[in-house]
PDB file as gemmi writes it, atoms N, CA and C in Angstrom:
CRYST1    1.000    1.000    1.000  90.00  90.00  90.00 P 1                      
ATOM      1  N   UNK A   1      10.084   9.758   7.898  1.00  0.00           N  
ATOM      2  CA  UNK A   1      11.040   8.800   7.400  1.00  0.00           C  
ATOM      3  C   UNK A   1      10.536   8.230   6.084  1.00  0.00           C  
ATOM      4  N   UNK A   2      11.580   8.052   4.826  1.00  0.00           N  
ATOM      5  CA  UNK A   2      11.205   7.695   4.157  1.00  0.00           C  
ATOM      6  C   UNK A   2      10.930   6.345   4.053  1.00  0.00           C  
ATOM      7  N   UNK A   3       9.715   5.430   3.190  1.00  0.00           N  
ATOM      8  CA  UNK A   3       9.767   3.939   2.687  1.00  0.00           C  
ATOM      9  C   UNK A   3       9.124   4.203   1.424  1.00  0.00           C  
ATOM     10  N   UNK A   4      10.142   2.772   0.837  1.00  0.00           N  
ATOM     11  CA  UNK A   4       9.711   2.718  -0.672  1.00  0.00           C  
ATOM     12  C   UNK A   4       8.208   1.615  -0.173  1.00  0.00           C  
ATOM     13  N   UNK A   5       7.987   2.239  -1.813  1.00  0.00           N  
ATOM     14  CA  UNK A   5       6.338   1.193  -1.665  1.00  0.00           C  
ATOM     15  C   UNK A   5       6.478   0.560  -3.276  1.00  0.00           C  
ATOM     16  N   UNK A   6       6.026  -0.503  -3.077  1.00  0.00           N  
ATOM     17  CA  UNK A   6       6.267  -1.593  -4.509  1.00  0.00           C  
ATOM     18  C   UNK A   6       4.815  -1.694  -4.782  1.00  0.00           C  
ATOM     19  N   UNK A   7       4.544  -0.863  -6.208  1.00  0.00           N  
ATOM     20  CA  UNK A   7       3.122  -0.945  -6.437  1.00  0.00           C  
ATOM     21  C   UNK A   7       3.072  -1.872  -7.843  1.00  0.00           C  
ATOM     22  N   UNK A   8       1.721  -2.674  -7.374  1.00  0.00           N  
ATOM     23  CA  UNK A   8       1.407  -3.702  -8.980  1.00  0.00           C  
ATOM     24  C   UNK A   8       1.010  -3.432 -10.024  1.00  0.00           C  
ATOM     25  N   UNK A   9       1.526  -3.705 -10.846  1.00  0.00           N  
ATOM     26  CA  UNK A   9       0.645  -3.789 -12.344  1.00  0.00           C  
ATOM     27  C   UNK A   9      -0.879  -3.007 -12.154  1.00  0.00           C  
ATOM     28  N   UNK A  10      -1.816  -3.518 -12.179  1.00  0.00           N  
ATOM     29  CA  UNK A  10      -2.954  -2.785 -11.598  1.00  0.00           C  
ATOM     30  C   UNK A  10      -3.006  -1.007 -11.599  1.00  0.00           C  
ATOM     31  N   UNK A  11      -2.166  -1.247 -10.376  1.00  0.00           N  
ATOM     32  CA  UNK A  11      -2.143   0.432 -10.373  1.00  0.00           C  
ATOM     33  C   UNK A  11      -0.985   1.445 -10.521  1.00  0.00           C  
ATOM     34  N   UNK A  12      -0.462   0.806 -11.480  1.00  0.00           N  
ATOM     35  CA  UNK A  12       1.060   1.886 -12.119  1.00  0.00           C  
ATOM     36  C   UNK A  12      -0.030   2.582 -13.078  1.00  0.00           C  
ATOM     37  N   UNK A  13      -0.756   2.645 -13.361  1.00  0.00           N  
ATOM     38  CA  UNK A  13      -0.997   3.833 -14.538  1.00  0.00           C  
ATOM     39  C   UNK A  13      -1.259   4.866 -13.710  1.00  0.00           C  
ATOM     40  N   UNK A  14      -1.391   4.992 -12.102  1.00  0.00           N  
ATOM     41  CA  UNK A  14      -1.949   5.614 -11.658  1.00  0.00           C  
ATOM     42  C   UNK A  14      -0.919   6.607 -10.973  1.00  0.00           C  
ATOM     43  N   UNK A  15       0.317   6.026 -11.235  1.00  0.00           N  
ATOM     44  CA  UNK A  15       2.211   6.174 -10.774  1.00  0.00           C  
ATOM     45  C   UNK A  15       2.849   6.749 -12.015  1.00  0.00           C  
ATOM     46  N   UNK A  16       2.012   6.827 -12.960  1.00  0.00           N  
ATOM     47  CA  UNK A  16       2.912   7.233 -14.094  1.00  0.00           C  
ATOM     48  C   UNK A  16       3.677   6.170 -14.815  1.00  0.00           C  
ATOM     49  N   UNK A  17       3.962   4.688 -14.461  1.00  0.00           N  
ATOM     50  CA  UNK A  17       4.544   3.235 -14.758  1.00  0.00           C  
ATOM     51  C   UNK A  17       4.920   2.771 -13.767  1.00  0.00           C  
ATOM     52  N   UNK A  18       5.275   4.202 -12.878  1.00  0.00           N  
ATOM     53  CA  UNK A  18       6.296   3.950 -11.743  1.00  0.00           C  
ATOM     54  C   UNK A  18       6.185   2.624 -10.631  1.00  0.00           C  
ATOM     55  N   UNK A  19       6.656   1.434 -10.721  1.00  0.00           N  
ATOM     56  CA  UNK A  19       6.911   0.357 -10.084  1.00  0.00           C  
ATOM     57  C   UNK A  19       7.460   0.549  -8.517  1.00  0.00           C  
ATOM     58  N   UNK A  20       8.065   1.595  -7.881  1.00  0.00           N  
ATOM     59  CA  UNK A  20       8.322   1.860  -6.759  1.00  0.00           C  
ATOM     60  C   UNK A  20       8.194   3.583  -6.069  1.00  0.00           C  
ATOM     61  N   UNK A  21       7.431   3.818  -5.240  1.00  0.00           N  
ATOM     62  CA  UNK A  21       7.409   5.012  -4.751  1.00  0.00           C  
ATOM     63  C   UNK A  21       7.978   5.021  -3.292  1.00  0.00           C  
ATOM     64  N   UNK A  22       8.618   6.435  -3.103  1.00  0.00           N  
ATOM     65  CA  UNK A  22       8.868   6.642  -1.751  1.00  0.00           C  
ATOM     66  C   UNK A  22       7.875   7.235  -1.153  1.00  0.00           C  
ATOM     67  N   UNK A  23       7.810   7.183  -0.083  1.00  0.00           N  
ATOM     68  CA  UNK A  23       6.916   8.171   0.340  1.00  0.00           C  
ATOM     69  C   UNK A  23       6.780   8.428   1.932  1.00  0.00           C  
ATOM     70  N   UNK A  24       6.990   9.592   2.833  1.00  0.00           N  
ATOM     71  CA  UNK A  24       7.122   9.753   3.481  1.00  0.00           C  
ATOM     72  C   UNK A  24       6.250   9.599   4.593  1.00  0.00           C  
ATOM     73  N   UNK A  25       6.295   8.361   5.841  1.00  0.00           N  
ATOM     74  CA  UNK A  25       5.153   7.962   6.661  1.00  0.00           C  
ATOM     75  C   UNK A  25       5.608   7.257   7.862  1.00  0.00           C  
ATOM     76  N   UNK A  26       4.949   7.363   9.064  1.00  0.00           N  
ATOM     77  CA  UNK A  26       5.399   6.709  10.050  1.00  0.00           C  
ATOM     78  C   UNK A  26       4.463   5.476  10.555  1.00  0.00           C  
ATOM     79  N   UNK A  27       3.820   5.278   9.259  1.00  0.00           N  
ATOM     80  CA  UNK A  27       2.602   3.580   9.646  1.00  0.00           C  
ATOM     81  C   UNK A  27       1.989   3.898   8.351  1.00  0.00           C  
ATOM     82  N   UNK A  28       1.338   2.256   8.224  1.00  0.00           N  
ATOM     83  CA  UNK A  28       0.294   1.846   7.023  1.00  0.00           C  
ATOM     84  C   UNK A  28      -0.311   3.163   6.621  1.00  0.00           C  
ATOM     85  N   UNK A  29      -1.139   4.188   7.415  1.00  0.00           N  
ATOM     86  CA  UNK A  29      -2.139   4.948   7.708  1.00  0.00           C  
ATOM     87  C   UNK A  29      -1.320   6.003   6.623  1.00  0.00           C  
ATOM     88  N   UNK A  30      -0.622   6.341   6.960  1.00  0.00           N  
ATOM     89  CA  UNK A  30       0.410   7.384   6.416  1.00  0.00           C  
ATOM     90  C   UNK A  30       0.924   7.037   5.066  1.00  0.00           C  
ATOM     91  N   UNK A  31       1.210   6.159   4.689  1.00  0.00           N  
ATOM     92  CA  UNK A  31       1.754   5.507   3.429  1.00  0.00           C  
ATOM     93  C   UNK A  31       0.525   5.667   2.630  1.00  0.00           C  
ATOM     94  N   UNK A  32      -0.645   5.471   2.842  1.00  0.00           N  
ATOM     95  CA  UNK A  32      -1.983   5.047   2.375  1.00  0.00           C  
ATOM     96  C   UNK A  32      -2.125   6.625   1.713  1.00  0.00           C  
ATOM     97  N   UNK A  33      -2.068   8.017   2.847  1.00  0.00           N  
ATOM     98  CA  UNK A  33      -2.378   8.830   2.604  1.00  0.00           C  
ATOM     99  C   UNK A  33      -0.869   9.502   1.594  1.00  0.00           C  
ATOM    100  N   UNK A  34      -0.213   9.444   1.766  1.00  0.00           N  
ATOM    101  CA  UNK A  34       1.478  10.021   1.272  1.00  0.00           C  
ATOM    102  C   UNK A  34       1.096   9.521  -0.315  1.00  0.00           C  
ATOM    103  N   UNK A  35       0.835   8.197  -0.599  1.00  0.00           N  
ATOM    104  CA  UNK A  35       0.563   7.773  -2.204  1.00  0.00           C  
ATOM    105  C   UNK A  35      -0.772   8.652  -2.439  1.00  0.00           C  
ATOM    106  N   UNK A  36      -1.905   9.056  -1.993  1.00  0.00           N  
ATOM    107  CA  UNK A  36      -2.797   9.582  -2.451  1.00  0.00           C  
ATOM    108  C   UNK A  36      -2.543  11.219  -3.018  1.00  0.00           C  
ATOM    109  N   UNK A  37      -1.227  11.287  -1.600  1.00  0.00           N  
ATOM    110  CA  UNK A  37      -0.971  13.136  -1.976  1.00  0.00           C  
ATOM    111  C   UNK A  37      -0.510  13.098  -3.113  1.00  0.00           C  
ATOM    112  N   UNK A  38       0.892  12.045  -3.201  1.00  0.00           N  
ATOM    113  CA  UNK A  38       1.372  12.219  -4.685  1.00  0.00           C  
ATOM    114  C   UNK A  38       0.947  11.785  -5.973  1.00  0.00           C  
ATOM    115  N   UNK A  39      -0.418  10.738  -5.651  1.00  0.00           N  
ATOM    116  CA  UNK A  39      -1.361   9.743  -7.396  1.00  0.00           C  
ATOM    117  C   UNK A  39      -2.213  10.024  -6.696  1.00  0.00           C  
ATOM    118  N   UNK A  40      -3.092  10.612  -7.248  1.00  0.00           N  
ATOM    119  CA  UNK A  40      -4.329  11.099  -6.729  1.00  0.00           C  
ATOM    120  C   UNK A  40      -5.355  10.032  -7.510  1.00  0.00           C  
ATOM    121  N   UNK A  41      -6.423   9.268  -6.321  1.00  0.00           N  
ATOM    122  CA  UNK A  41      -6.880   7.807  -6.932  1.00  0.00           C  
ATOM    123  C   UNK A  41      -6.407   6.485  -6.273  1.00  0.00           C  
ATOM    124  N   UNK A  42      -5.710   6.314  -5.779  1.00  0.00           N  
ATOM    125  CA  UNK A  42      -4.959   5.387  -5.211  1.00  0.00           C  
ATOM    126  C   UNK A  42      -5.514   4.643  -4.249  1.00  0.00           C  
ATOM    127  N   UNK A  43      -5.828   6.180  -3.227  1.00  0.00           N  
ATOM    128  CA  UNK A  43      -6.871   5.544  -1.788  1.00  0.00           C  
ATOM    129  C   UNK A  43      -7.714   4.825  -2.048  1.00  0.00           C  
ATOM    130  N   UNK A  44      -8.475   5.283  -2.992  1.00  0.00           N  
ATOM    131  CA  UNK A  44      -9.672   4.948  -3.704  1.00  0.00           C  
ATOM    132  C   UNK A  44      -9.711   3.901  -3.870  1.00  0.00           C  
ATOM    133  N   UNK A  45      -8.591   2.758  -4.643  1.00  0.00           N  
ATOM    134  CA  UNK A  45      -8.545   1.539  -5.031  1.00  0.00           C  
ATOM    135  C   UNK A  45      -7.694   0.946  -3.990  1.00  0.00           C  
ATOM    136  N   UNK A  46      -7.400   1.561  -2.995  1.00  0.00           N  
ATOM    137  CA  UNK A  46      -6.930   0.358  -1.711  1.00  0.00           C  
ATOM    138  C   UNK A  46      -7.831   0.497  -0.467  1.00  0.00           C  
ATOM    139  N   UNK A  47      -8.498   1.585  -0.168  1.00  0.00           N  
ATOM    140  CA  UNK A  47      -9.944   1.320   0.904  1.00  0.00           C  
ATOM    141  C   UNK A  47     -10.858   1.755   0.394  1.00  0.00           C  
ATOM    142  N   UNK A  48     -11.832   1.004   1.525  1.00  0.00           N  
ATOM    143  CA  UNK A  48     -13.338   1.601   0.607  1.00  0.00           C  
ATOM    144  C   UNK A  48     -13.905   2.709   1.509  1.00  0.00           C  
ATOM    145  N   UNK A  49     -15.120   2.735   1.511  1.00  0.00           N  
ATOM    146  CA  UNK A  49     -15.899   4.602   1.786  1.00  0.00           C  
ATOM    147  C   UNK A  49     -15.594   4.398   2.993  1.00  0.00           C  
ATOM    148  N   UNK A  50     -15.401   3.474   3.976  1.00  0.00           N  
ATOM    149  CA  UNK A  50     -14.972   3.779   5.570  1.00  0.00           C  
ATOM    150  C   UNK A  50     -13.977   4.033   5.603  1.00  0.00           C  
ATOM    151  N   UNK A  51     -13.049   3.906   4.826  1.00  0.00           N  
ATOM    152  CA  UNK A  51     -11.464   3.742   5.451  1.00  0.00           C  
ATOM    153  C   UNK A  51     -10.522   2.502   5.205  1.00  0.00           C  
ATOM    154  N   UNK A  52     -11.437   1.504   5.359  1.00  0.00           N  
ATOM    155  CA  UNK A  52     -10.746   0.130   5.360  1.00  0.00           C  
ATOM    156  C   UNK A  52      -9.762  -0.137   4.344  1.00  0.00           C  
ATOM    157  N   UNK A  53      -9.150  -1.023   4.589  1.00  0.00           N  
ATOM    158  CA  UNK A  53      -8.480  -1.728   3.175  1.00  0.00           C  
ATOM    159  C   UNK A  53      -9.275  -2.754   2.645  1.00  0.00           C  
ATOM    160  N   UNK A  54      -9.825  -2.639   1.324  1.00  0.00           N  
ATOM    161  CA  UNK A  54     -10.695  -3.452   0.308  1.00  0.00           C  
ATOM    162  C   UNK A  54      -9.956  -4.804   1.140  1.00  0.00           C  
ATOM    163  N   UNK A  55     -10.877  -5.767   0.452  1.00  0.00           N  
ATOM    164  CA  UNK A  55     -10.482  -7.269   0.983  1.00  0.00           C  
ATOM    165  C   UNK A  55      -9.604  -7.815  -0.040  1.00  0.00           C  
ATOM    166  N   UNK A  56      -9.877  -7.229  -0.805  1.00  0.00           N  
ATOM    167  CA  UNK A  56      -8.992  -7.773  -2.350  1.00  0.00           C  
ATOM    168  C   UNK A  56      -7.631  -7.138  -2.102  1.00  0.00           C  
ATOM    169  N   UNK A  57      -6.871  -6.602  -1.033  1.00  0.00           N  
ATOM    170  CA  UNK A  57      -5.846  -5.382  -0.873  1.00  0.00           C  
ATOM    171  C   UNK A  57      -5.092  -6.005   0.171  1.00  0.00           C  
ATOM    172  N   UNK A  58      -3.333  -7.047  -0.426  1.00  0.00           N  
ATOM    173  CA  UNK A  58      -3.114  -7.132   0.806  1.00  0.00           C  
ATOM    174  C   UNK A  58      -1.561  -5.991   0.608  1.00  0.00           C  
ATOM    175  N   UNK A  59      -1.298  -5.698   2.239  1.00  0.00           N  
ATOM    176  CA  UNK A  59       0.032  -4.943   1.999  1.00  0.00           C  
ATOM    177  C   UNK A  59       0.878  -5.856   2.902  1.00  0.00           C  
ATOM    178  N   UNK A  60       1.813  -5.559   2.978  1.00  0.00           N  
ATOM    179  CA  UNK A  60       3.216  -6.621   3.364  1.00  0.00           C  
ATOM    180  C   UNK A  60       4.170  -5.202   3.736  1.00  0.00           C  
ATOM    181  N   UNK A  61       4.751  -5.702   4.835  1.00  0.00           N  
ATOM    182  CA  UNK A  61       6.030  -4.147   5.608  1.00  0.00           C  
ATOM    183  C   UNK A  61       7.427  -5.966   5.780  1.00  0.00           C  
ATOM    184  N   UNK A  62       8.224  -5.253   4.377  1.00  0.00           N  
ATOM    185  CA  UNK A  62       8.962  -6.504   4.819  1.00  0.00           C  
ATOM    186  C   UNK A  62       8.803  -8.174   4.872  1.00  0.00           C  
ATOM    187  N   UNK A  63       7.806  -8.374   4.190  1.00  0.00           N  
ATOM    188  CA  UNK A  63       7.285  -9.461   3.572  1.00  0.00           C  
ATOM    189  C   UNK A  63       6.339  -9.887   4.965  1.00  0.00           C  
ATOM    190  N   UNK A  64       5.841  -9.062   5.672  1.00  0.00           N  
ATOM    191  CA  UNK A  64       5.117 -10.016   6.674  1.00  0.00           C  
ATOM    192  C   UNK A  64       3.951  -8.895   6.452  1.00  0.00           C  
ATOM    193  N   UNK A  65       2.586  -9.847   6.676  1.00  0.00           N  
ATOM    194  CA  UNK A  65       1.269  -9.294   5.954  1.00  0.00           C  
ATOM    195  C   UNK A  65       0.652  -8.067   7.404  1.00  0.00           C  
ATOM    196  N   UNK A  66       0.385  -7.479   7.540  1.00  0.00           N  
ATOM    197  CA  UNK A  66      -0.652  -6.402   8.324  1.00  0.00           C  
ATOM    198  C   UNK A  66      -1.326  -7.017   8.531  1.00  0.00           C  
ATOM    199  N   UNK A  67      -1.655  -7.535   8.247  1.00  0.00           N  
ATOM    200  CA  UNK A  67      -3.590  -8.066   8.751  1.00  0.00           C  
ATOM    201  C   UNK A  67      -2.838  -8.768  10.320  1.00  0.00           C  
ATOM    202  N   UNK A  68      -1.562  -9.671  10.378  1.00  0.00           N  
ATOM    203  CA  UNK A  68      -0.967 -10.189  11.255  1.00  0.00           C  
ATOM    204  C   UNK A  68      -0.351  -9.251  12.584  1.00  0.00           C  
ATOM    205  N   UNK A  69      -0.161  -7.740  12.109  1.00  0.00           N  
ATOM    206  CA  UNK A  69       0.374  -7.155  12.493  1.00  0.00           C  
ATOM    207  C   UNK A  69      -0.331  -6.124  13.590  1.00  0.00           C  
ATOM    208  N   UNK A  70      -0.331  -4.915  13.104  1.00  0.00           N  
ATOM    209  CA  UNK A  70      -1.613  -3.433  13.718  1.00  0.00           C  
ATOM    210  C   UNK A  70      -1.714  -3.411  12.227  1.00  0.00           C  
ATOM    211  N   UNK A  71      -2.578  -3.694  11.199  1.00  0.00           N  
ATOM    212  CA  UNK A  71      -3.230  -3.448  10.511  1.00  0.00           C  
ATOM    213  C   UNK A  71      -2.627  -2.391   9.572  1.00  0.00           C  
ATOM    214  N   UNK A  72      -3.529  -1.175   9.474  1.00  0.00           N  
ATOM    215  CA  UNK A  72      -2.516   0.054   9.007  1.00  0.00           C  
ATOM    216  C   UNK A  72      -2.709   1.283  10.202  1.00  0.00           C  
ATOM    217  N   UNK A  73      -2.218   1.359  11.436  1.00  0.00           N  
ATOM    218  CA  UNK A  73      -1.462   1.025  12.431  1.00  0.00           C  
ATOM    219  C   UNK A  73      -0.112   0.130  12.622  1.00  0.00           C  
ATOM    220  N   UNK A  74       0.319  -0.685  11.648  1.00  0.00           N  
ATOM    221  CA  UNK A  74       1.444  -0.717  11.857  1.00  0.00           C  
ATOM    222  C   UNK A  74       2.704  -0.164  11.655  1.00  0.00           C  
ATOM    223  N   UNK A  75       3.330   0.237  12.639  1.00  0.00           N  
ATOM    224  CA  UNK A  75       4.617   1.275  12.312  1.00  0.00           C  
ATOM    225  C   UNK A  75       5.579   0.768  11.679  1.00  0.00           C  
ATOM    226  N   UNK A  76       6.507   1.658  11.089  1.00  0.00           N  
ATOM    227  CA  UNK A  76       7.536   1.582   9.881  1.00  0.00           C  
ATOM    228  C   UNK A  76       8.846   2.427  10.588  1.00  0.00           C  
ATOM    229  N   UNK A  77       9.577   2.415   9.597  1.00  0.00           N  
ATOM    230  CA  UNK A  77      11.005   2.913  10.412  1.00  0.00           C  
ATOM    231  C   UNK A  77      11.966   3.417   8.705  1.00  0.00           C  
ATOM    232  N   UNK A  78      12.559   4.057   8.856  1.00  0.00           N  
ATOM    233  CA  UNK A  78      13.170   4.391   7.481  1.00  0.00           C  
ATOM    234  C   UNK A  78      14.178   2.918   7.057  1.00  0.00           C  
ATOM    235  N   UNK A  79      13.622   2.952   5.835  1.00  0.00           N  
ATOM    236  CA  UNK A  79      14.391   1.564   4.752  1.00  0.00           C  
ATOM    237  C   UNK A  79      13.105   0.716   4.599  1.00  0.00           C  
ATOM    238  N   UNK A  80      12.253   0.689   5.343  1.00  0.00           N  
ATOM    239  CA  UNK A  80      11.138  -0.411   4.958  1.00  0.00           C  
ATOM    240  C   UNK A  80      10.719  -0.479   3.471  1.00  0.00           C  
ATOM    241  N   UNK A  81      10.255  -1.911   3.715  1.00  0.00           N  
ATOM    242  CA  UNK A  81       9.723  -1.803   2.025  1.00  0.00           C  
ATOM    243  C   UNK A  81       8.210  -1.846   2.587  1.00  0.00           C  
ATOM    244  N   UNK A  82       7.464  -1.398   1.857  1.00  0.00           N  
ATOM    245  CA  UNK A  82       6.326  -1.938   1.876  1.00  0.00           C  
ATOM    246  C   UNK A  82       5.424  -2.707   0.466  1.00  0.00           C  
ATOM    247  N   UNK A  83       4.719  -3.345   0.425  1.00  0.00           N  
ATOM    248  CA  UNK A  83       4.664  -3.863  -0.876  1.00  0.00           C  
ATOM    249  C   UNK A  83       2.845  -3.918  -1.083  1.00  0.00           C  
ATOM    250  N   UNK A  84       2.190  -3.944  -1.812  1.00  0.00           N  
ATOM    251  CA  UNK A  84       0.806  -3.570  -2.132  1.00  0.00           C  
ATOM    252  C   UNK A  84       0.591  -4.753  -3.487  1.00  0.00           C  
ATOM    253  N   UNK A  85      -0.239  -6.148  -2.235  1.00  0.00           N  
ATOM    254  CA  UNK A  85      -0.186  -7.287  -3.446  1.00  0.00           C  
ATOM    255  C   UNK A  85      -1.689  -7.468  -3.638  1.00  0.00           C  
ATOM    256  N   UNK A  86      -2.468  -7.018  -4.633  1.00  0.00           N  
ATOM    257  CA  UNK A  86      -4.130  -7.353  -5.187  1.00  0.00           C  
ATOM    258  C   UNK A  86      -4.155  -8.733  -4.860  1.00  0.00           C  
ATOM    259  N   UNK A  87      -5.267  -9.363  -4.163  1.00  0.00           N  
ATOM    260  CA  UNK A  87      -5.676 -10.556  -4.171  1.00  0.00           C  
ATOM    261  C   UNK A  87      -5.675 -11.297  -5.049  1.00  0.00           C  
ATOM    262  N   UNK A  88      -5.437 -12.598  -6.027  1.00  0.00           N  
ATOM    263  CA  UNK A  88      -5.627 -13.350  -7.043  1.00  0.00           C  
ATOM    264  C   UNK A  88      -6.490 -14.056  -6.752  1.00  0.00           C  
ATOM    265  N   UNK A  89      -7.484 -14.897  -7.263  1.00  0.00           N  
ATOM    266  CA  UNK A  89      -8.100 -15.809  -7.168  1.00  0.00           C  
ATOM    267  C   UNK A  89      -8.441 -16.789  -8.920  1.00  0.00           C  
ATOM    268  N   UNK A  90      -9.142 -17.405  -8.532  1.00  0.00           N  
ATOM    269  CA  UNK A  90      -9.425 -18.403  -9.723  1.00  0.00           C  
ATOM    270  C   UNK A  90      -8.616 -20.049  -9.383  1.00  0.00           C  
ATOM    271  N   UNK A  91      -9.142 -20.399 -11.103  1.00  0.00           N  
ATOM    272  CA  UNK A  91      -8.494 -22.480 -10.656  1.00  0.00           C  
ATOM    273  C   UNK A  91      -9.779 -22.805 -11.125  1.00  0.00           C  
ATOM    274  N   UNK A  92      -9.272 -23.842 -11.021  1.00  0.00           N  
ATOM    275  CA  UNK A  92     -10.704 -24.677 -11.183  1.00  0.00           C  
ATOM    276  C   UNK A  92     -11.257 -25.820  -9.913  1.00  0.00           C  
TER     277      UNK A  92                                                      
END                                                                             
């Protein structure tokens, strides 16, 4: 099933500019790997050498965060959005 994925600033050079990809997956796990088949690099900058998702890496299925959910284990269904938001920090 397809879901679009909303990728940031950050890593559109890695999309070609491209601001939204589809990509064919039935959980986090799958989406993770589906962007790597098609931007090769990607994985790379959303988990680190285990697998994980960096801490700086949050994703959202529908505006509600994974970490709340099954992680990437959480399942998807065709139309989802998924969205891939880099941590911000700073302030004073």
């Amino acid at each position: 099933m397809a879901v679009r994925v909303q990728i940031p600033a950050p890593l559109r050079p890695l999309t070609g500019g491209a601001d939204t990809v589809e990509v064919e997956a039935k959980d986090i796990a799958g989406v993770i790997d589906g962007l790597e088949g098609k931007h090769k690099g990607l994985k790379d900058r959303l988990c680190d050498q285990t697998g994980n998702l960096r801490s700086y890496v949050r994703i959202f299925v529908n505006d509600e965060d994974i970490r709340f959910l099954q992680e990437k284990s959480t399942a998807l269904k065709a139309g989802d959005t998924v969205a891939i938001v880099p941590a911000i920090a700073g302030g004073c």
